[in-house]
C-alpha beads as a LAMMPS data file, in Angstrom:
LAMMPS data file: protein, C-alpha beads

274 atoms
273 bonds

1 atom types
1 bond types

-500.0 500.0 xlo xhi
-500.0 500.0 ylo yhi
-500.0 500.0 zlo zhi

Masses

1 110.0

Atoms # bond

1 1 1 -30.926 -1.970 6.022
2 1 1 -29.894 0.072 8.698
3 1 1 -27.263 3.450 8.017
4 1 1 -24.722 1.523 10.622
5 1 1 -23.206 -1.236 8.154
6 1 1 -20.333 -1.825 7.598
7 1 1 -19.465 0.013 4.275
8 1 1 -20.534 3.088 6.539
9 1 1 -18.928 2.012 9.686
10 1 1 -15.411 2.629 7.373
11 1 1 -16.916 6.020 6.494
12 1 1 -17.495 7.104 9.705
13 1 1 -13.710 5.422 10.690
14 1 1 -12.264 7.953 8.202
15 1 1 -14.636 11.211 9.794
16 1 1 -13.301 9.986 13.312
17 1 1 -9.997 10.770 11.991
18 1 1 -11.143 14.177 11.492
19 1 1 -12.904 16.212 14.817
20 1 1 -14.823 18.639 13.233
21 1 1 -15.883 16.932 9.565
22 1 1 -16.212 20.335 8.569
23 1 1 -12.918 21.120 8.024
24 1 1 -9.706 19.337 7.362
25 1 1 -6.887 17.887 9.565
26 1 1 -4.677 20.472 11.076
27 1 1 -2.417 17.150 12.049
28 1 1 -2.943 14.043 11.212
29 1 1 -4.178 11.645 13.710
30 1 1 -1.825 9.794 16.474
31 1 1 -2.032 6.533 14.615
32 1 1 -1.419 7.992 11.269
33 1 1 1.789 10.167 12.896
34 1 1 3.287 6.994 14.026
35 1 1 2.914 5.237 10.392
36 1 1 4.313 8.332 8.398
37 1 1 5.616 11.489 10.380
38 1 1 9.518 9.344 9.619
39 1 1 9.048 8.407 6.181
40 1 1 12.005 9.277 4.588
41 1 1 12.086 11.781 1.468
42 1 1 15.404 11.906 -0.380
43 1 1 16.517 10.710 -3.406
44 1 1 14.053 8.468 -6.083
45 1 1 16.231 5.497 -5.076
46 1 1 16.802 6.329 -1.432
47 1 1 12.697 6.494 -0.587
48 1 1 11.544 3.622 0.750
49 1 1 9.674 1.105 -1.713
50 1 1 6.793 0.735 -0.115
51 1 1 5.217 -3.440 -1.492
52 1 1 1.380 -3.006 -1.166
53 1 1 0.909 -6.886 -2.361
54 1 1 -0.030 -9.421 0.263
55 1 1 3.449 -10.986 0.865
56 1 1 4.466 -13.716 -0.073
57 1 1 3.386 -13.526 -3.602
58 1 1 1.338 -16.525 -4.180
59 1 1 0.131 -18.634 -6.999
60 1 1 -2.955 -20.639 -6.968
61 1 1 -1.825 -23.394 -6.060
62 1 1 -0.036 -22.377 -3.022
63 1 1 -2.562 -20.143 -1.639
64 1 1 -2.971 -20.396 2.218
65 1 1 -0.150 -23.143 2.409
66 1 1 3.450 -22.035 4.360
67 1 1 7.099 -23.348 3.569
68 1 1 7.685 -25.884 6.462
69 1 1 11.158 -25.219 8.083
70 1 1 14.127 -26.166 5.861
71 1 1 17.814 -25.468 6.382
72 1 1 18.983 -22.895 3.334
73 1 1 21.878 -21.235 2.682
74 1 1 23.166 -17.965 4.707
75 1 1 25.350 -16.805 1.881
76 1 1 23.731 -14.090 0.066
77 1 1 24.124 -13.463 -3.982
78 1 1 26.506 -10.830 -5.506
79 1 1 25.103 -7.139 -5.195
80 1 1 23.481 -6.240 -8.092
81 1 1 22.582 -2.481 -10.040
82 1 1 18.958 -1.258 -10.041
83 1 1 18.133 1.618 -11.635
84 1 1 14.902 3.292 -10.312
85 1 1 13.471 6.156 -12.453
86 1 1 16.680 6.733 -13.579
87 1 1 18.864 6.593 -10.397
88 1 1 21.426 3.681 -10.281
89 1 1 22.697 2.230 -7.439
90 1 1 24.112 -1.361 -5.971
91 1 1 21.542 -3.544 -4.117
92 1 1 22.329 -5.874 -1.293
93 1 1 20.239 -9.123 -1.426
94 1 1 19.337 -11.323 1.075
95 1 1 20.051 -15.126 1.917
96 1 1 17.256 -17.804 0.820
97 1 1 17.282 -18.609 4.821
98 1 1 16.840 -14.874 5.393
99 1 1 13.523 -14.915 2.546
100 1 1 12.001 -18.383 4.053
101 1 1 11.904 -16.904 7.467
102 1 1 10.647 -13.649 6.546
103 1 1 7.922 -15.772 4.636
104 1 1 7.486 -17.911 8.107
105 1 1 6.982 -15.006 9.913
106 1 1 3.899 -13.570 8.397
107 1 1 2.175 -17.092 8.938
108 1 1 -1.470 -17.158 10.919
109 1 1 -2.248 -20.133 13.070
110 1 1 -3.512 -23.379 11.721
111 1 1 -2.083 -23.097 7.825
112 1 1 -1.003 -26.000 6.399
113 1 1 3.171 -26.156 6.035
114 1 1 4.219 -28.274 2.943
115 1 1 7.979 -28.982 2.045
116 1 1 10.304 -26.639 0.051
117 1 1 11.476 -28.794 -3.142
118 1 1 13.455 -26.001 -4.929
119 1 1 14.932 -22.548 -3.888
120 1 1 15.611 -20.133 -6.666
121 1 1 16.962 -16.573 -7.112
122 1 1 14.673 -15.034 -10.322
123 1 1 12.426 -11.583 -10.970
124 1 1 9.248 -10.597 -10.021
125 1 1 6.861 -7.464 -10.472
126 1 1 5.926 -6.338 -6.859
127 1 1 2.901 -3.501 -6.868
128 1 1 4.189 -0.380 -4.834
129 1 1 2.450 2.463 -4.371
130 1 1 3.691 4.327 -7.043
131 1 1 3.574 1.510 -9.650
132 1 1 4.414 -2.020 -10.578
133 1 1 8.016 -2.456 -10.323
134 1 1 10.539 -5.753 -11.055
135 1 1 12.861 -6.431 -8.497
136 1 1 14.964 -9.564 -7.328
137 1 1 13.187 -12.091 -5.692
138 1 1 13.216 -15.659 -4.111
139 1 1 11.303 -17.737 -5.157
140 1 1 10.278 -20.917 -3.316
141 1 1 8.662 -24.264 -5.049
142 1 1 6.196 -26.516 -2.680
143 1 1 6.506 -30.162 -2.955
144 1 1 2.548 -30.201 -4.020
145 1 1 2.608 -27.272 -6.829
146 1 1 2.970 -23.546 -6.299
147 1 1 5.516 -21.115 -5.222
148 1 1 6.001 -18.392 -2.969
149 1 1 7.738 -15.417 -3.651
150 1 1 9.487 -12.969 -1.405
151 1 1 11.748 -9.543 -2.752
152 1 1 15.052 -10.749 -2.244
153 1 1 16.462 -6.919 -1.768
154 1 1 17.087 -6.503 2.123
155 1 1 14.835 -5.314 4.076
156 1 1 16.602 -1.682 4.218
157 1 1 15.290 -1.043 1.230
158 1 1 11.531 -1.368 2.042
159 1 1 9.347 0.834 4.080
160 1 1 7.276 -2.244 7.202
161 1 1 7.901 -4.377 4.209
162 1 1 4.709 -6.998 4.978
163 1 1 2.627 -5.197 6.583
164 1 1 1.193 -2.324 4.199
165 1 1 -2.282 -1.984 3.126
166 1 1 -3.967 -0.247 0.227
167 1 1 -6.574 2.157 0.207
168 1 1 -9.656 1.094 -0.030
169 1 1 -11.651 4.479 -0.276
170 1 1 -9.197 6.173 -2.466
171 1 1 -7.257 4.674 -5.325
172 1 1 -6.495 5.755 -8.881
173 1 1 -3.617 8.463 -8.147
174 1 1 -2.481 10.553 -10.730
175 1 1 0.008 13.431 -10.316
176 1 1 1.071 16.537 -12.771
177 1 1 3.286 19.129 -10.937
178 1 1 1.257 20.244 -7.893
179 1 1 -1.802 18.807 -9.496
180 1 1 -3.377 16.023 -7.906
181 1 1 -6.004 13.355 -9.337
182 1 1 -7.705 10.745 -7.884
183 1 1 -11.246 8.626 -7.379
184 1 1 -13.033 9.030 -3.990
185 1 1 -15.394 5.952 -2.614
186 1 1 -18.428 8.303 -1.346
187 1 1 -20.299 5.330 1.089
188 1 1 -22.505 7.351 3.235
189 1 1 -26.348 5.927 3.561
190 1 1 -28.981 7.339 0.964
191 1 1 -30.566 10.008 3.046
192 1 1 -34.038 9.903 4.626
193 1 1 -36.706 11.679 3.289
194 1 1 -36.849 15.371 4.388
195 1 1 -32.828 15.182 5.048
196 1 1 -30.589 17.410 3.480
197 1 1 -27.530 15.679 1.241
198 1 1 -24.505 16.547 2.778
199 1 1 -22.307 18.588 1.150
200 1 1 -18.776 16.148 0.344
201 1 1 -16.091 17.817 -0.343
202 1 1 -12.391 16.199 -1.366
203 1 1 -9.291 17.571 0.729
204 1 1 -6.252 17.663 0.580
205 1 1 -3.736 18.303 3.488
206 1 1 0.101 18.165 3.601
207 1 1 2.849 17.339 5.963
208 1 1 6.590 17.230 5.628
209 1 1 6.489 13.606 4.776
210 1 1 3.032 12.345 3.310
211 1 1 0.117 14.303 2.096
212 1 1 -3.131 12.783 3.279
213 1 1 -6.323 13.303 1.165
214 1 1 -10.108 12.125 1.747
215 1 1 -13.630 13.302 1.987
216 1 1 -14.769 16.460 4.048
217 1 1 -18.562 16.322 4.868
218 1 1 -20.913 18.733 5.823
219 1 1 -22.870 15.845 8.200
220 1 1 -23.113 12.326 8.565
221 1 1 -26.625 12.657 10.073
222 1 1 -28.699 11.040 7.349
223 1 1 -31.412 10.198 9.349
224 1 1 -33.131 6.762 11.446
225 1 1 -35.286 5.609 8.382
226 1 1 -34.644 2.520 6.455
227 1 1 -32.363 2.948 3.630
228 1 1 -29.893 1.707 1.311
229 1 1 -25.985 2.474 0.998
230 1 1 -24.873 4.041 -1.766
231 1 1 -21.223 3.604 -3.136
232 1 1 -21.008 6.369 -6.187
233 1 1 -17.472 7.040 -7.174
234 1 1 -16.138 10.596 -7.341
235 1 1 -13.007 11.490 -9.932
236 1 1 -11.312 14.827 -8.339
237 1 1 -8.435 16.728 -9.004
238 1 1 -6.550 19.034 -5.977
239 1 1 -3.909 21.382 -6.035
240 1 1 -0.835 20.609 -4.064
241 1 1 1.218 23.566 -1.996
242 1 1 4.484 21.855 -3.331
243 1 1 5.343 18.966 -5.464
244 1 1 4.837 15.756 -3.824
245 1 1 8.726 15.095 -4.447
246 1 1 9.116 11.683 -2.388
247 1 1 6.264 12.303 0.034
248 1 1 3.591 9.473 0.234
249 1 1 -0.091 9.899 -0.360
250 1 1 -2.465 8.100 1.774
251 1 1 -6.143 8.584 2.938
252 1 1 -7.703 9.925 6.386
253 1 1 -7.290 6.430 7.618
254 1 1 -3.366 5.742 6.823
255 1 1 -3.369 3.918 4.194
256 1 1 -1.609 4.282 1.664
257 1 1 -2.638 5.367 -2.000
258 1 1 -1.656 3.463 -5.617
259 1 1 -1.176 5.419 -8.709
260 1 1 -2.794 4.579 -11.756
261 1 1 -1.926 1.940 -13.409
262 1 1 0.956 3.439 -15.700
263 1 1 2.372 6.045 -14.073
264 1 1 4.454 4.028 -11.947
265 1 1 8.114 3.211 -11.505
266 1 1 10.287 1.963 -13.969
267 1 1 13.285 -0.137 -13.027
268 1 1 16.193 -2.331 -14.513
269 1 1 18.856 -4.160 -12.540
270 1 1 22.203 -6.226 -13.545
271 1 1 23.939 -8.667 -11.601
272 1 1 27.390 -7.746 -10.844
273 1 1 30.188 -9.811 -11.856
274 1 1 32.225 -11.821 -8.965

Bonds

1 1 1 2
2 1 2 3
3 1 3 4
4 1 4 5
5 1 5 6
6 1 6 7
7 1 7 8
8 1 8 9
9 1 9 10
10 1 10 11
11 1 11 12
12 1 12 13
13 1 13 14
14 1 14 15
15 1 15 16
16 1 16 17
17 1 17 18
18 1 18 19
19 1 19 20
20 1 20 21
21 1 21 22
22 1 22 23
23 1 23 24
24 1 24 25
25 1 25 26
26 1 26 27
27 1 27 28
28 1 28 29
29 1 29 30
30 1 30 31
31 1 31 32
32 1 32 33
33 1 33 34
34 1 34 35
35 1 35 36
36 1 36 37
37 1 37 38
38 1 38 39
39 1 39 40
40 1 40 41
41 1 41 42
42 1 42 43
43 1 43 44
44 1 44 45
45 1 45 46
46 1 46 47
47 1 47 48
48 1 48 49
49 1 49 50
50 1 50 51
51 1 51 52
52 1 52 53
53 1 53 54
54 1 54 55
55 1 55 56
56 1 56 57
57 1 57 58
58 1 58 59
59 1 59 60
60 1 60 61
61 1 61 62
62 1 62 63
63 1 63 64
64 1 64 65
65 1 65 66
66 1 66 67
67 1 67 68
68 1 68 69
69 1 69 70
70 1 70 71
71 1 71 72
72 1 72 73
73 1 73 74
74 1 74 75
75 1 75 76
76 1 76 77
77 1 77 78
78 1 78 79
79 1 79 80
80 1 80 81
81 1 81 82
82 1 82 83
83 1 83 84
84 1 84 85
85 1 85 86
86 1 86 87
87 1 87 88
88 1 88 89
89 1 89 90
90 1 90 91
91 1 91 92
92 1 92 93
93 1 93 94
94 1 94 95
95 1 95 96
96 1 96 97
97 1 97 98
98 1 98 99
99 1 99 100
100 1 100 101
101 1 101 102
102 1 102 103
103 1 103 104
104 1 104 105
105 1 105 106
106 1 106 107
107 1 107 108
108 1 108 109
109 1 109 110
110 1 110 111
111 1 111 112
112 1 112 113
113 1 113 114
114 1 114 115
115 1 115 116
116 1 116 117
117 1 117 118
118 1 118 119
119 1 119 120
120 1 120 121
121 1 121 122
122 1 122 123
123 1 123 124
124 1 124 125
125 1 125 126
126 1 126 127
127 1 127 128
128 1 128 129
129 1 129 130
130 1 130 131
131 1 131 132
132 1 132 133
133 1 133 134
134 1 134 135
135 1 135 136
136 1 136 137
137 1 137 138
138 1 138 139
139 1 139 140
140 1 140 141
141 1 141 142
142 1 142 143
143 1 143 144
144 1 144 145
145 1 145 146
146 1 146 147
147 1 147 148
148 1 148 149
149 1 149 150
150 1 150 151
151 1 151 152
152 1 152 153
153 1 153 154
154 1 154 155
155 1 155 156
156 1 156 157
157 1 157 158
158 1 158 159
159 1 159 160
160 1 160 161
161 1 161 162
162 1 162 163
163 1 163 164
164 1 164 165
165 1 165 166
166 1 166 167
167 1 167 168
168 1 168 169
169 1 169 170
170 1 170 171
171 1 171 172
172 1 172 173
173 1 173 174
174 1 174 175
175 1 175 176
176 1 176 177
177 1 177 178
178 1 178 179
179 1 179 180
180 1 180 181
181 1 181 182
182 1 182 183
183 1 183 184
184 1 184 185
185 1 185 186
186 1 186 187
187 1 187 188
188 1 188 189
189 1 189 190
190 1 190 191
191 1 191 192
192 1 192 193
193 1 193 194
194 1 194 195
195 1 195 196
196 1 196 197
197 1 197 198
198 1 198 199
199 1 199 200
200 1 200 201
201 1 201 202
202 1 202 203
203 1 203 204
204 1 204 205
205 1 205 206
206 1 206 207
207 1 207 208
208 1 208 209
209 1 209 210
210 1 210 211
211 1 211 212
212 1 212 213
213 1 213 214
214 1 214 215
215 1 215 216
216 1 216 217
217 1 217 218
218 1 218 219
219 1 219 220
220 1 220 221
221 1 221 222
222 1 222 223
223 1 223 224
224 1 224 225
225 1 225 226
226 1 226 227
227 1 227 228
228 1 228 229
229 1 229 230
230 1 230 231
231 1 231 232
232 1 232 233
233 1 233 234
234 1 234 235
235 1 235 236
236 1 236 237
237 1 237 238
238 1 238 239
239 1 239 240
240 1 240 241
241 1 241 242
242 1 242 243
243 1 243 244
244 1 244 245
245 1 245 246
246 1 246 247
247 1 247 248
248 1 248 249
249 1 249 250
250 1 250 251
251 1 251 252
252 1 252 253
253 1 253 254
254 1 254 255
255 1 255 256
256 1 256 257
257 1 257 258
258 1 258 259
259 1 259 260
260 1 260 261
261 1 261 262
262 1 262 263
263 1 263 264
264 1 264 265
265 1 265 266
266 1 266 267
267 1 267 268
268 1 268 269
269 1 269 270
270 1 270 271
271 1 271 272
272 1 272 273
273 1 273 274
């Protein structure tokens, strides 16, 4: 097995991200500027949920299927309160029509379409990135068993709603403070015999509106010889220059970070009257 495979292709993805591998980001990267640098940071009910789930939600059954075109209301429900860590404030929802097209729009080429049988307006836990949280959602029935589910909050409320993707070399996030926790995927090749380990080193770097943290490494030289890939997990804690407030943590490549399962949002929401 050669050191170029894939798991270290992703590796060396992150590295690219940084010049010199030797020391951190002075800015983040041009694609990474253009996902984060207008994030907004303001209140805890202001920010941006940010749905790392594949949308729709799916069941089983209704995996790789997509709503064929039906004609829904336009009317949307009554706003309703949601109270997010605390802070309150009156939701907008959105139609059913509005939901089934958003759900239409993320379709690939060559899924099957089956019938919508039943349309109804219900609660569902959506995975952010700083916790599981239950918000209003539509939920649509298929004529040959499973739903779909999309949030029925507009999409004001969401930050790309659809199109966010977890980290996949960081995950665990846990936050005290300024104090910083999480578990590092370390995926570079085993190194050849007579090649020094490189030194790997987690970093932290932060910007007005996201912190990014990954791996620095000493070298990714590990030699031509035939070796295996090595995926050891590494739990490290960092030391912020301010809270994180609002800001969103992702990794070298963009993406963004979870918390810990627990240390999420917590949320309630009542329909208003009329």
């Amino acid at each position: 097995m050669r050191r170029f495979l894939t798991l270290l292709a992703v590796v060396l993805a992150v590295v690219a991200c940084t010049p010199d591998p030797k020391a951190p980001p002075k800015a983040p990267g041009p694609k990474v500027a253009d996902l984060w640098r207008d994030f907004p940071v303001t209140s805890a009910l202001d920010r941006p949920l940010i749905v790392l789930d594949p949308l729709p939600l799916t069941d089983e059954a209704a995996r790789g299927r997509v709503p064929a075109p039906l004609s829904l209301p336009a009317a949307v429900p009554p706003s309703r309160q949601l109270t997010v860590q605390g802070v309150s404030r009156y939701v907008t929802l959105t139609s059913p029509r509005d939901a089934l097209s958003a759900i239409r729009s993320q379709v690939t080429a060559g899924q099957p379409e089956v019938r919508v049988t039943a349309t109804e307006l219900t609660e569902s836990a959506f995975t952010t990135d700083r916790g599981s949280i239950d918000l209003p959602a539509w939920e649509f029935r298929l004529a040959d068993g499973g739903t779909l589910t999309w949030p029925a909050l507009t999409a004001g409320y969401f930050w790309r709603l659809g199109s966010m993707i977890p980290s996949s070399l960081v995950s665990d996030l846990s936050i005290d403070g300024r104090t910083m926790s999480a578990t590092f995927t370390v995926s570079w090749g085993m190194p050849c015999p007579g090649m020094p380990a490189p030194q790997i080193t987690p970093t932290v770097v932060e910007f007005p509106s996201f912190v990014q943290i990954g791996l620095k490494v000493s070298s990714t030289d590990t030699g031509d010889c035939d070796q295996r890939v090595s995926v050891p997990l590494r739990r490290a804690t960092l030391t912020l220059h301010a809270p994180l407030g609002n800001r969103v943590v992702v990794d070298f490549t963009g993406r963004v970070v979870k918390r810990a399962t627990g240390s999420g949002l917590t949320s309630t929401f009542v329909q208003v009257p009329g």
